[in-house]
N, C-alpha and C positions, 0 to 999 in steps of 0.2 A: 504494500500500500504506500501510495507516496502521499508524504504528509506536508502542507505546505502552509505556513505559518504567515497569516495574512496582516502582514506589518505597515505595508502602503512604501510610503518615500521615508529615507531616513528623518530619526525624528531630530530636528535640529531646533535651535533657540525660535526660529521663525515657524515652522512648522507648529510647534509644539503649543504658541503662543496663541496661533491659529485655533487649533483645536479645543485647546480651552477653552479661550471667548467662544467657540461655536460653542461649544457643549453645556458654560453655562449660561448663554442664551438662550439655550433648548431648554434646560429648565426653568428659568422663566417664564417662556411662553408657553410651556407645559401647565405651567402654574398659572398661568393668567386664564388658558381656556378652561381650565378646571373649575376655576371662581367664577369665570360667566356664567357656569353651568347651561349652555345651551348644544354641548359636545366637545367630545377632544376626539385626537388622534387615534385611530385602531389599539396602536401599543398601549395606547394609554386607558382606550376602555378596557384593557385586560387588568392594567397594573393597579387602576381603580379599583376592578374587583378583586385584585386578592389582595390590597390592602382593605377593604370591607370585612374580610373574611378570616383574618389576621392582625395580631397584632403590630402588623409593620406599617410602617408611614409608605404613601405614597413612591417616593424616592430607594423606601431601603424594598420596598417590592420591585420595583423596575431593577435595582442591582441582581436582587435576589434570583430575577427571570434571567435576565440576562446571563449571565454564570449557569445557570441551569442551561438553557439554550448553546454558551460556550462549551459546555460540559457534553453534550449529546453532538455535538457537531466534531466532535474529537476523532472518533472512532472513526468518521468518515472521512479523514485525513487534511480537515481544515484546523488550525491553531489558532489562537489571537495573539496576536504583539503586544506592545508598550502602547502604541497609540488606542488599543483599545480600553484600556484600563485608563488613561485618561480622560478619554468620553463618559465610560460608568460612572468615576467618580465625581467627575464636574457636573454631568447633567444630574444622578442622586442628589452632591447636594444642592444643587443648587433648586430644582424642584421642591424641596421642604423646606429651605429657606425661603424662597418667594412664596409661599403655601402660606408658611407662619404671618408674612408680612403681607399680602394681598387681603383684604376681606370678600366679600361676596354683595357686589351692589345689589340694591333693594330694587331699585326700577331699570325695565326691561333694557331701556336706550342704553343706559350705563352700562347694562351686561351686553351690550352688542356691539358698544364702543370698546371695552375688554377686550373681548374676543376678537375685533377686527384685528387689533393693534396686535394682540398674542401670535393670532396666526405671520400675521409680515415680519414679528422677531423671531418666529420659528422657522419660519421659511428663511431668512436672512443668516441664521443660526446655523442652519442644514448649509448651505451656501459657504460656510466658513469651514467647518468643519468637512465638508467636498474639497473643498482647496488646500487644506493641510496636508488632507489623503496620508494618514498616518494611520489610519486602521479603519473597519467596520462596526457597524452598529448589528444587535442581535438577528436581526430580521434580512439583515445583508447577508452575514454568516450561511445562514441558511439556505438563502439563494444561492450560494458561491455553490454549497453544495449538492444545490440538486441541481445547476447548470454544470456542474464537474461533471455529471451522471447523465449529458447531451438534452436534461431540461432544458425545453428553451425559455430564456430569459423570460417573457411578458407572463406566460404560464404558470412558471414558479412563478413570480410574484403574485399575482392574480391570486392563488391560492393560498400562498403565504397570510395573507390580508385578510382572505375572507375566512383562514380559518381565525387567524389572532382575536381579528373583530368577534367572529360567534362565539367562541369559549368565551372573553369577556364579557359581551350581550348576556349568555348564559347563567356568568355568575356575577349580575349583578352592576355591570359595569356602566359607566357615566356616557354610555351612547347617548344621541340627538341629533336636530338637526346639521347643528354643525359641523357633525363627523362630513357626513356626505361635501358640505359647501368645503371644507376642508381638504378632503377629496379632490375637489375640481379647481380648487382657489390655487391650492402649491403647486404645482407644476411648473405652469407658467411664473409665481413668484419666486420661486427656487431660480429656474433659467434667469429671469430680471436679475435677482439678487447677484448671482454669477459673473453675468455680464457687468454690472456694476462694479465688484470686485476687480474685474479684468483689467475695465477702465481705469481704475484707480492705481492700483497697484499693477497692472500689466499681468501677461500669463504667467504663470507657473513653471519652469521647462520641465520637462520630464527628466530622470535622472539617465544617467548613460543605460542602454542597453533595458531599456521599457520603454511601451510603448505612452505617446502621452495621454492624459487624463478626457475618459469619455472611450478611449478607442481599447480594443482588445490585442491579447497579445496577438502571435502570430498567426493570419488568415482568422484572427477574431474568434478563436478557439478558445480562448484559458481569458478566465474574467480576473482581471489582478487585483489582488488589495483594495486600496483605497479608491482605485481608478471607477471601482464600483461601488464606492461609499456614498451612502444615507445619512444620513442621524440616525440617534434615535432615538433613538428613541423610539428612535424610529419610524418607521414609517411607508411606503409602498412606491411600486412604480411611479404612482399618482407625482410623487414628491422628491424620489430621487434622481438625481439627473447625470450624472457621468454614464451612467447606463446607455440613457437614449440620447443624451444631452443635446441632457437636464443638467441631479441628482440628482438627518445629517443631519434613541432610542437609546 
């Protein structure tokens, strides 16, 4: 079995610095669509319900899945790197922290200005942590591995999604409408946010001898690392973009 340890681009002062700020933006705006309560993210109606269901916060359920999901994805010869353990932990805490500090407005406009704003720092969030490309998010892992297995890419994900969503739906989870507008909103925010970055700071080069971020390796066989990083916190086709680019759980 070849085992291949999906680490992205080396993790350097820039890289690293990247991934952070994504990752605790992603908890934030995890945090924010939670308090509008009008929906969050697939990942997150799962992580919703088994913190419901358990004693763990929000954050230390989302670690908790995560590690589970790295743990199962083992056997089938994917690994995670450094870069993924600093997404776990930026986006955990930073999800309880803004949990603690967010309250839950009283009137609807207030929870739909929330949730507007939430979604464009998670999409913008996803977008940072794309650009780092120093690891995947749980949801990505997964993908790598059943695209390792000549899944094709929109298929695994497509299922990916719709199961994470129904186990959480199942047990309890903070589905609504937003999940869906969410759904259709990041895509194209993620691509925006991207592009935006580009602008600003110019491309990313790819490192010697990979191919660069969005393309696959050789004849588009072998999905690399981070080139196919999400959030996440995660999150689906819908929203990750180096995949189809796009992309970042």
């Amino acid at each position: 079995m070849r085992v291949r340890r999906v680490a992205g681009r080396p993790v350097g002062w820039r890289t690293l610095l990247l991934a952070a700020a994504g990752s605790l933006l992603i908890g934030v705006g995890a945090a924010g669509m939670i308090r509008a309560a009008v929906g969050v993210t697939p990942w997150d109606v799962l992580t919703t319900a088994v913190a419901r269901h358990t004693s763990l916060t929000v954050g230390g359920a989302g670690a908790a899945l995560s590690i589970l999901v790295y743990l199962l994805c083992a056997p089938f010869g994917r690994l995670p790197g450094w870069g993924n353990v600093v997404i776990l932990v930026g986006v955990s805490v930073a999800v309880d922290a803004a949990l603690a500090a967010i309250g839950e407005p009283d009137l609807l406009v207030l929870r739909l200005l929330l949730y507007a704003v939430s979604v464009v720092a998670l999409c913008l969030a996803v977008a940072l942590v794309v650009r780092a490309d120093i690891g995947v998010g749980p949801l990505e892992m997964v993908m790598l591995v059943a695209t390792d297995r000549s899944v094709p890419l929109v298929r695994a994900r497509v299922v990916i999604e719709i199961t994470t969503l129904t186990i959480g739906w199942l047990l309890g989870g903070a589905l609504g409408v937003g999940t869906a507008g969410f759904a259709l909103a990041a895509g194209p925010l993620i691509a925006g946010s991207l592009r935006l970055l580009d602008r600003l700071a110019g491309p990313v080069p790819a490192p010697p001898g990979r191919a660069a971020p969005g393309r696959s390796g050789a004849r588009g066989e072998e999905l690399e690392a981070g080139d196919r990083q999400v959030a996440q916190h995660g999150e689906g086709d819908r929203h990750h973009g180096p995949d189809r680019q796009r992309p970042a759980g």
